[in-house]
C-alpha positions as CSV (number, residue, x, y, z in Angstrom):
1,X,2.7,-27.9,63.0
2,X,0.9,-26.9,60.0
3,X,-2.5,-28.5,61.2
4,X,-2.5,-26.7,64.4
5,X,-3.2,-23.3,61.9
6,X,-6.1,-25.1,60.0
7,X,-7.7,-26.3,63.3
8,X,-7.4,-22.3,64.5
9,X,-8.7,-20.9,60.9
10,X,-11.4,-23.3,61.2
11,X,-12.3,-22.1,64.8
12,X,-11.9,-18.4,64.7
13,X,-13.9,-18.6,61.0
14,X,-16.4,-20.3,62.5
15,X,-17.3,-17.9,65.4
16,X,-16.9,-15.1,63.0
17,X,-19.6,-17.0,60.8
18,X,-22.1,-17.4,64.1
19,X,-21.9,-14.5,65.4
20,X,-22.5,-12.5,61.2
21,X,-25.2,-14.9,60.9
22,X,-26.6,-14.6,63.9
23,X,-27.0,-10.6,63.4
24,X,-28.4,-11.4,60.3
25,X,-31.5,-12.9,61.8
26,X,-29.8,-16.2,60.1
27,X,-29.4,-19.7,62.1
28,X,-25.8,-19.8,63.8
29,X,-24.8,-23.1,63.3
30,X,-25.0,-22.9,59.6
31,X,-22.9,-19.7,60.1
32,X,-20.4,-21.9,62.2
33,X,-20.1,-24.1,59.8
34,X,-19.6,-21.9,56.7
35,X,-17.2,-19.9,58.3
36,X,-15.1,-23.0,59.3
37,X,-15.3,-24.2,55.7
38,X,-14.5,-21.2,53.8
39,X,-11.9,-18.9,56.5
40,X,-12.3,-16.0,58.1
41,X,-10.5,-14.2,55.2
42,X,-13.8,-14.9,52.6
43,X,-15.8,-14.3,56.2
44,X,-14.3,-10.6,55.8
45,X,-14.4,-10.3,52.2
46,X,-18.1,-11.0,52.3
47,X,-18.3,-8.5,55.0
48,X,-16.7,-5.7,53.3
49,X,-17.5,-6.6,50.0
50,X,-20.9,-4.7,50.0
51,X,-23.0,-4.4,47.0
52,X,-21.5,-2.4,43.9
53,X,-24.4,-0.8,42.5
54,X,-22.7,1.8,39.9
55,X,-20.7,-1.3,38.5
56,X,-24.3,-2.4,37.8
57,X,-25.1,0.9,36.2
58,X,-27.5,2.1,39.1
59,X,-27.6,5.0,40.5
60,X,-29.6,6.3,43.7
61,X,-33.0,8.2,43.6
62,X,-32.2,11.7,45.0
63,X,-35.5,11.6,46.8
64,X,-36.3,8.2,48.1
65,X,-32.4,7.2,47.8
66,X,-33.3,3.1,46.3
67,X,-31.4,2.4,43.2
68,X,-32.4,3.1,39.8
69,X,-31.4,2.1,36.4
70,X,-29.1,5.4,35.2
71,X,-31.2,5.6,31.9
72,X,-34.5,6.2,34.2
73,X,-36.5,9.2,33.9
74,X,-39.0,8.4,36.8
75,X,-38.4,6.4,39.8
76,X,-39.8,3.1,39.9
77,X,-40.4,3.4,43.5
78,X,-41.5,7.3,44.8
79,X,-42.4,8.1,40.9
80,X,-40.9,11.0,40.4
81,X,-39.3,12.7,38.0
82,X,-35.1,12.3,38.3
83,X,-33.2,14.9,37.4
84,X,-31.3,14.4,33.9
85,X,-28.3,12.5,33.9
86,X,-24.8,14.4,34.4
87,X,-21.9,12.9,31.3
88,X,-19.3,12.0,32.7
89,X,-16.0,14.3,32.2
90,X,-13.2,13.4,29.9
């Protein structure tokens, strides 16, 4: 009984995998087999996970909107002056 749910994991993950990948511009089969291998749960969580740029201490450009360290005075990439940093409330 129990295999029958790893066999179905396995399949549905690995769809899942083929058909991110293959959105991704990234070759199917590997994305078959990775999804197979590590579940459609992780699939998901990779999905959804996104990047976490503040945890990074990033924030966005307010005029190009690509991330910049927070202690920045000019952007990197439109090179431009940002706007002083707001502290944080207590």
């Amino acid at each position: 009984m129990g295999i029958e749910y790893v066999f179905f994991w396995a399949i549905v993950g690995g769809v899942m995998g083929a058909v991110i990948n293959t959105k991704k511009g990234y070759s199917e089969l590997v994305g078959f087999l990775g999804g197979a291998l590590l579940g459609p749960v992780l699939v998901w969580l990779f999905l959804l996970g996104g990047d976490n740029k503040k945890g990074l201490g990033l924030k966005k450009c307010p005029y190009c909107a690509e991330w910049v360290k927070k202690q920045a005075t000019v952007c990197k990439f439109c090179q431009r002056e940002l706007p002083p940093a707001v502290p944080a409330k207590a």
